[in-house]
Steps between C-alpha positions, in 0.01 A plus 500: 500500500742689760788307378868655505615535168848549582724811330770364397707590156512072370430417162098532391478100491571438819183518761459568841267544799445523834226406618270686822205259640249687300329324184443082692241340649646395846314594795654658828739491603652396168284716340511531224761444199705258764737302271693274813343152524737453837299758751196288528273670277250276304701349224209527217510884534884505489427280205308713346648851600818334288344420217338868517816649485660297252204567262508888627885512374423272182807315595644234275569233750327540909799640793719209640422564850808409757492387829714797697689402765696821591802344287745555228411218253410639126298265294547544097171474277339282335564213832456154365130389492596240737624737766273598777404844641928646551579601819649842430566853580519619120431387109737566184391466158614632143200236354215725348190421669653399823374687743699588835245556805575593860278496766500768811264707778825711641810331357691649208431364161757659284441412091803517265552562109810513299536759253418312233189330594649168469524363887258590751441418919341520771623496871335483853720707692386563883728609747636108564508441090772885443704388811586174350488612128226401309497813233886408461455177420220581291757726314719223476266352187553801292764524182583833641354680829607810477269555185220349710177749604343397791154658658408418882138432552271571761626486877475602888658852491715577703288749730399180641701213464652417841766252559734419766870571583586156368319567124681811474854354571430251221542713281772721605694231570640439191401880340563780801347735245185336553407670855357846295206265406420446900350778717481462896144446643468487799690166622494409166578567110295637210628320206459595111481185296488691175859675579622180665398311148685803293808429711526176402424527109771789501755290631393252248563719231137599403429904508201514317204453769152610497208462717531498876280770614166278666415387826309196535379563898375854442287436195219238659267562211742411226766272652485162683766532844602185688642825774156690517253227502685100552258274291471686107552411212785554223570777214692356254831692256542294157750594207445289166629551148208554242583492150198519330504898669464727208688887555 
């Protein structure tokens, strides 16, 4: 599988993955490891393509998958059997076999681990999720974030992610600093998501932060883009705490 094993220095228990949309069975354009079941591909193969990956990653428990709404709200695991698919921008768990999952085809999914391996999360974090401060709130459920590691996942790089005047005074609004991650083009701005995430977590305390150097719209083949091609599917960033992992 081309799957993201991300490099990250967390304790050998705790797993992660990105996925790309190699390794399913969906058929274009979803094609073909398309884990959304909101972009209108058929919802047997999304079945399916889940259950694939679970079984791929041996987990102990399947993802809880989140309805992402471009918020702040952080769900803790294990929800309540009675509770319904969460409408959230980001999971928190310190339960082993819990796993954290975000979905994305652009947006930022940024996975976190404290030191110890004991508490673990996942955040959706597009442009409209780190202007109103998802990964900070995210932060907010750990003992300690400054001894938090965080890795961001695949996203649009910023050789191609163009916003307006508006999205790029939304963030400097409230952090000045913030206009290095914003290039002029044209009659409009260049903006880097990964820096623009790093910004945030280092105001939040957090230093340690890995990842951050993919671009979903220039990698067709690997990645699924809501920019480059509209209707696609979703890749998929998970963090779970394993203990039956032997060093």
């Amino acid at each position: 599988m081309d799957w993201i094993k991300p490099n990250w220095p967390v304790p050998h228990y705790v797993q992660a993955i990105s996925t790309t949309r190699v390794g399913g069975i969906s058929f274009p354009p979803y094609d073909s490891l398309n884990l959304g079941n909101h972009v209108q591909d058929n919802p047997e193969h999304v079945a399916k393509n889940r259950a694939l990956f679970a079984k791929h990653m041996q987990m102990m428990s399947m993802p809880v998958w989140l309805n992402q709404v471009h918020g702040t709200d952080v769900v803790t695991l294990p929800l309540s059997v009675s509770v319904p698919i969460p409408e959230a921008d980001a999971s928190f768990t310190c339960e082993v076999g819990q796993v954290c999952a975000i979905m994305t085809a652009d947006c930022l999914s940024v996975l976190f681990c404290d030191a110890a391996g004991s508490q673990v999360a996942a955040a959706h974090a597009g442009w409209r999720g780190l202007v109103k401060g998802v990964l900070e709130q995210t932060l907010l459920h750990f003992s300690d974030p400054s001894q938090v590691i965080a890795w961001l996942g695949p996203a649009i790089g910023a050789s191609v992610f163009e916003v307006g005047v508006e999205v790029r005074n939304d963030f400097i609004v409230n952090d000045p600093g913030a206009d290095i991650a914003f290039k002029v083009h044209k009659d409009r701005w260049l903006a880097d998501i990964y820096l623009l995430a790093r910004r945030r977590l280092n105001r939040a305390g957090v230093t340690n932060i890995y990842g951050g150097d993919l671009c979903t719209v220039s990698e067709p083949h690997r990645f699924f883009s809501y920019r480059r091609e509209n209707q696609t599917g979703r890749q998929v960033s998970c963090v779970w705490i394993d203990n039956t992992i032997k060093q």
